[in-house]
C-alpha positions as CSV (number, residue, x, y, z in Angstrom):
1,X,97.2,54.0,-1.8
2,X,95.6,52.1,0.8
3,X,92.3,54.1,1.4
4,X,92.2,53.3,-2.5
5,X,92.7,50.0,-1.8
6,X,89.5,50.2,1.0
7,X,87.8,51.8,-1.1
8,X,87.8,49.2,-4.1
9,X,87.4,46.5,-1.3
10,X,83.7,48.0,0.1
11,X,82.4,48.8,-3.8
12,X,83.4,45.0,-4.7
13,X,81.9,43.7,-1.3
14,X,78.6,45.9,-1.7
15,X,78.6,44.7,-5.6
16,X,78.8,40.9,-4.7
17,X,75.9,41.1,-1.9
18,X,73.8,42.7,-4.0
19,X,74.5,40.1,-7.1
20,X,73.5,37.8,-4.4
21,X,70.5,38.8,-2.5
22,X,69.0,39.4,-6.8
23,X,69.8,35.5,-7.0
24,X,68.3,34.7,-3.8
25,X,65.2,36.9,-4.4
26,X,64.9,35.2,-8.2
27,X,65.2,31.5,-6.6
28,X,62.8,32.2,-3.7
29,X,60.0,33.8,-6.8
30,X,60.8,30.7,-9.1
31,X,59.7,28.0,-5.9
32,X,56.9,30.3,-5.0
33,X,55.4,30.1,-8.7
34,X,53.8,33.1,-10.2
35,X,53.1,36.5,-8.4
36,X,50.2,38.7,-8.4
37,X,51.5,40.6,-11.3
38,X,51.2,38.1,-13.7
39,X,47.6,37.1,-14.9
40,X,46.5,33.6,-15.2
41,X,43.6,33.1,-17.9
42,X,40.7,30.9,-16.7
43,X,37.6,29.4,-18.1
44,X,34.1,29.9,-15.9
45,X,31.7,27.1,-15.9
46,X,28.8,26.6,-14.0
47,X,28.7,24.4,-11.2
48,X,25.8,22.5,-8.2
49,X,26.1,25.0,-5.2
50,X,23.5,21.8,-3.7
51,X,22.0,18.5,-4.7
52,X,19.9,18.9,-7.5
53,X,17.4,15.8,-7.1
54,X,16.3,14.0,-10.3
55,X,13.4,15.6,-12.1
56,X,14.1,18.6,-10.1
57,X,13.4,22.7,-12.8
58,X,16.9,24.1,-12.1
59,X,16.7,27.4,-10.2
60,X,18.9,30.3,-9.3
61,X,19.8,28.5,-5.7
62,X,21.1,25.8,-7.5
63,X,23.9,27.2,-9.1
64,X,27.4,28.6,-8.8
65,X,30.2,29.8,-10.6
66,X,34.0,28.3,-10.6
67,X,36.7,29.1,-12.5
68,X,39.0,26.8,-14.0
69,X,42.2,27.3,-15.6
70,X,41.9,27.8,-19.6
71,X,41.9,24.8,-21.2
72,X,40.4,22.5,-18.3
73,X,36.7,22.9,-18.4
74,X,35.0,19.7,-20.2
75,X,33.5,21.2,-23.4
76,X,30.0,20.0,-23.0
77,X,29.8,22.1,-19.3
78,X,27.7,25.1,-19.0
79,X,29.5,28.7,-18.9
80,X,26.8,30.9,-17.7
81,X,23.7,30.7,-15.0
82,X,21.1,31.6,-18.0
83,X,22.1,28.5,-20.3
84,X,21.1,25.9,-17.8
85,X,18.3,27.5,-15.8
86,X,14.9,26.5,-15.8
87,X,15.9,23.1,-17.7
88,X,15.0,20.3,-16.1
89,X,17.4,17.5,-14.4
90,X,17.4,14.2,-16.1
91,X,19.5,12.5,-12.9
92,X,20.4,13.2,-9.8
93,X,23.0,16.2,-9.7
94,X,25.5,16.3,-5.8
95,X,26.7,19.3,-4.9
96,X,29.7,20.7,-6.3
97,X,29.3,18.4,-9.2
98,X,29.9,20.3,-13.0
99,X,26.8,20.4,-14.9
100,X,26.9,19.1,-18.4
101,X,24.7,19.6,-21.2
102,X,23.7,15.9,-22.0
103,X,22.2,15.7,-18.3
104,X,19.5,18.3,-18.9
105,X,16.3,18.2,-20.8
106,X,14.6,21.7,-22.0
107,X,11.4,22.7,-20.6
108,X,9.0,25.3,-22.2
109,X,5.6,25.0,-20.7
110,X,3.6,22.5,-19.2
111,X,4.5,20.0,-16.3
112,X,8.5,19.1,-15.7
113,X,7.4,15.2,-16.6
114,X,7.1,16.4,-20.4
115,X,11.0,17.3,-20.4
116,X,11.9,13.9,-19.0
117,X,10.5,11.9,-21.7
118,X,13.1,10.8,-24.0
119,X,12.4,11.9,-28.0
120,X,10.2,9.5,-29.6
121,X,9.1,8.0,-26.3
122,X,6.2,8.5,-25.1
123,X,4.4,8.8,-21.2
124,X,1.8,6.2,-20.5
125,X,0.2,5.4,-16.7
126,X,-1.6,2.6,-15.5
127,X,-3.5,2.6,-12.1
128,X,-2.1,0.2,-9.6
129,X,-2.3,-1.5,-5.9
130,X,0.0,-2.7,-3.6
131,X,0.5,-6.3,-5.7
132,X,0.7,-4.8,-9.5
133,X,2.7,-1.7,-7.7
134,X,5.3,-4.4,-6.3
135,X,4.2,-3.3,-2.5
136,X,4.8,0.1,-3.2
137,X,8.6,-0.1,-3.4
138,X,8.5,1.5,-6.9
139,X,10.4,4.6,-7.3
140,X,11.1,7.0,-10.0
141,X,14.3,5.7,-12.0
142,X,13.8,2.0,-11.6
143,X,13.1,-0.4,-14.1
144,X,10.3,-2.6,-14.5
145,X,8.8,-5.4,-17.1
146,X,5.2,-6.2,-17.7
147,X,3.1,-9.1,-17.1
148,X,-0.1,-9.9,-18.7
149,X,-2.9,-12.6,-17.6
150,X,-5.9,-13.2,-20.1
151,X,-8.1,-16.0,-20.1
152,X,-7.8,-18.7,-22.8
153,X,-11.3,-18.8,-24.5
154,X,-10.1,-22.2,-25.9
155,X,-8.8,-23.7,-23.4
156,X,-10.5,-21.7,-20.7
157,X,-7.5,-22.0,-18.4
158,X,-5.3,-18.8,-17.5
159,X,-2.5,-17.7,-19.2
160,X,0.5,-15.2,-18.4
161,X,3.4,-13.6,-20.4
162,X,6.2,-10.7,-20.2
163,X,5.0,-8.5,-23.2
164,X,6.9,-5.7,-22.0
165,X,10.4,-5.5,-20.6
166,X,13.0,-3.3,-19.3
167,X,10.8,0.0,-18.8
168,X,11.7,3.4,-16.9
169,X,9.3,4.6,-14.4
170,X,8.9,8.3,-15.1
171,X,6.9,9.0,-11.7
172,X,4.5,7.3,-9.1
173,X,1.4,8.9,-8.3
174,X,2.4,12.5,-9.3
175,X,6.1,12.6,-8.2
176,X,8.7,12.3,-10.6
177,X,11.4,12.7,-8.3
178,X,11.4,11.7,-4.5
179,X,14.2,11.6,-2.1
180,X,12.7,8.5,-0.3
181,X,13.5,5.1,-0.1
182,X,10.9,3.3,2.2
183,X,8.1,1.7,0.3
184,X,4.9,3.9,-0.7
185,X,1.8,2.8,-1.5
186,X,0.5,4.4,-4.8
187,X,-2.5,4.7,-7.2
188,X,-0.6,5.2,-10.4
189,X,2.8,4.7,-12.3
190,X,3.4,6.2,-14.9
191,X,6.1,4.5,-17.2
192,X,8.3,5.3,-20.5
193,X,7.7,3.2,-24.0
194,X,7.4,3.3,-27.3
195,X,4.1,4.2,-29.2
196,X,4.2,0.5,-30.0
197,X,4.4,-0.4,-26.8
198,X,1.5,1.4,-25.5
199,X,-0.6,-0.2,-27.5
200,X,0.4,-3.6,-26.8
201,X,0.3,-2.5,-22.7
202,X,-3.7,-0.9,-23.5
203,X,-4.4,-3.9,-25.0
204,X,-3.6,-6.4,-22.4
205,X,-5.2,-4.2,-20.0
206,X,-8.3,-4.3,-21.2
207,X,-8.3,-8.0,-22.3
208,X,-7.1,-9.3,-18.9
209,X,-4.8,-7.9,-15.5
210,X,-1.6,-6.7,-15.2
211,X,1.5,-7.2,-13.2
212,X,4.8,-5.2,-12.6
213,X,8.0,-7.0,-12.0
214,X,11.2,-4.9,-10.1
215,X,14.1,-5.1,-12.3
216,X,17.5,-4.8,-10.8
217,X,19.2,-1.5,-12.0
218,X,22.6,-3.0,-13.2
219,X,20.6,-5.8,-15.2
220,X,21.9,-5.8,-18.2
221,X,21.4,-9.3,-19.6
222,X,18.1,-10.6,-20.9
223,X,16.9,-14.0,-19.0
224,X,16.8,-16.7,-21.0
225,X,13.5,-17.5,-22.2
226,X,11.8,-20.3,-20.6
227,X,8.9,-21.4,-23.4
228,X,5.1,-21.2,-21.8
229,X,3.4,-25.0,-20.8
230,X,1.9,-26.2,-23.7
231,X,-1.9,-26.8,-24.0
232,X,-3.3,-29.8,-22.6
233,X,-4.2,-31.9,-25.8
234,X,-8.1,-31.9,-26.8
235,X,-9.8,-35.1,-25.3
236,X,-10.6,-37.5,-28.1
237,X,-14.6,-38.1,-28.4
238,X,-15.3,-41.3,-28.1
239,X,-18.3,-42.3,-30.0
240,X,-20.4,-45.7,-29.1
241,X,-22.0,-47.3,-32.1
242,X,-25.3,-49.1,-32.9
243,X,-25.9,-52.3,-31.2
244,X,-25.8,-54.8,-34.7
245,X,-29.6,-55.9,-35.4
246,X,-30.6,-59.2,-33.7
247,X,-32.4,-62.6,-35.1
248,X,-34.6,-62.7,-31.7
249,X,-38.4,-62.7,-33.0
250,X,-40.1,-59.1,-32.2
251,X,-44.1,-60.1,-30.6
252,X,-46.8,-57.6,-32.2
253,X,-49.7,-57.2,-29.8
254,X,-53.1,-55.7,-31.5
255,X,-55.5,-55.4,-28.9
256,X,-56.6,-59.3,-28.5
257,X,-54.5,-60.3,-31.9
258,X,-50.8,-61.6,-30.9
259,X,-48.3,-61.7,-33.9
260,X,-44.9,-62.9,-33.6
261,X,-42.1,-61.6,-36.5
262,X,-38.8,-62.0,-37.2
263,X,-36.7,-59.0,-38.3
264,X,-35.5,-58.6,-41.8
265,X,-31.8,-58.5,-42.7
């Protein structure tokens, strides 16, 4: 009766530590979180393995792959290397940064300039110096307006207005992207506008000079107008009439014949 008695004892001891050590081993898996068996589905996108500078044909070296769990990827990012390579950067990219469709333009042939400029816009350059260039400190991405001097044929005095504002600068010289922020003296900028606007820039060019003003990037208010000096006022011409006829008597001489009239009213 007693070994019985043992005997139930060690099966109910053995029973109850291994009831226990199956809880232990289910908490310690539940604060762990998954295990290796179970499979977690992810979402690739295409990542900047370095800087990818503004302007910059997207190569190869400048991609990576990182995976995401499903449902976290933005839906405008690029899944795979071949969607986004050899398309050009519209801005500046940093490194590890997750490369979205809207900032990317496609490029076919030709230079990488042609893929920055927006749809509908158009390219135009102007030749400069270190005054119209704004001492060289003009840099691809800044902002600029436009000021025009022509000569008043009426008035013949000078006369200057802002006929363009708020442009991009596409490039400077031939750089559309630099990494550089100490001033540069350059030959050319070449600037983005409207087909309207190009005209009206040509125009004034070849009617008087032209000047470039810096705009500060996070200007987003227009300056009040202040209204141009008007035109001095025309002189009045002051005419000086007749002197009125006179009584006095006029003396004719004819050789040795002296004559003396008076003048008829």
């Amino acid at each position: 009766m007693f070994k019985r008695r043992g005997l139930f004892l060690v099966v109910m001891s053995l029973s109850m530590g291994g009831l226990a050590a199956w809880a232990a081993n289910n908490w310690v898996q539940e604060r762990l979180g998954p295990t290796a068996e179970m499979e977690v589905t992810t979402d690739a996108v295409v990542i900047a393995a370095i800087d990818i500078p503004y302007g910059t044909k997207v190569a190869a070296r400048h991609l990576k792959i990182l995976s995401l769990p499903e449902g976290t990827a933005p839906p405008r990012a690029f899944r795979r290397r071949e969607d986004v390579q050899d398309m050009v950067a519209t801005t500046k990219i940093l490194s590890g940064e997750i490369l979205m469709r809207d900032r990317f333009a496609e490029h076919e042939t030709g230079s990488t300039l042609a893929a920055l400029v927006t749809e509908s816009m158009r390219a135009v350059t102007i030749r400069v110096d270190d005054v119209v260039g704004v001492a060289g400190f003009l840099l691809p991405g800044n902002r600029v307006d436009v000021l025009a001097t022509r000569m008043d044929s009426r008035t013949k005095r000078a006369i200057t207005e802002t006929i363009l504002k708020n442009l991009k600068v596409l490039a400077v010289d031939q750089t559309a992207a630099t990494q550089a922020s100490d001033p540069v003296i350059v030959r050319a900028v070449t600037l983005e506008m409207t087909p309207a606007q190009s005209e009206t820039l040509v125009k004034a060019k070849e009617e008087g000079s032209i000047q470039l003003t810096l705009r500060n990037p996070m200007d987003r208010h227009a300056l009040a107008e202040i209204p141009p000096p008007p035109a001095p006022a025309p002189r009045p011409v002051v005419r000086t009439a007749p002197p009125p006829p006179t009584d006095r008597p006029i003396t004719i001489i004819r050789g040795t014949r002296v004559e003396t009239v008076r003048p008829e009213r």
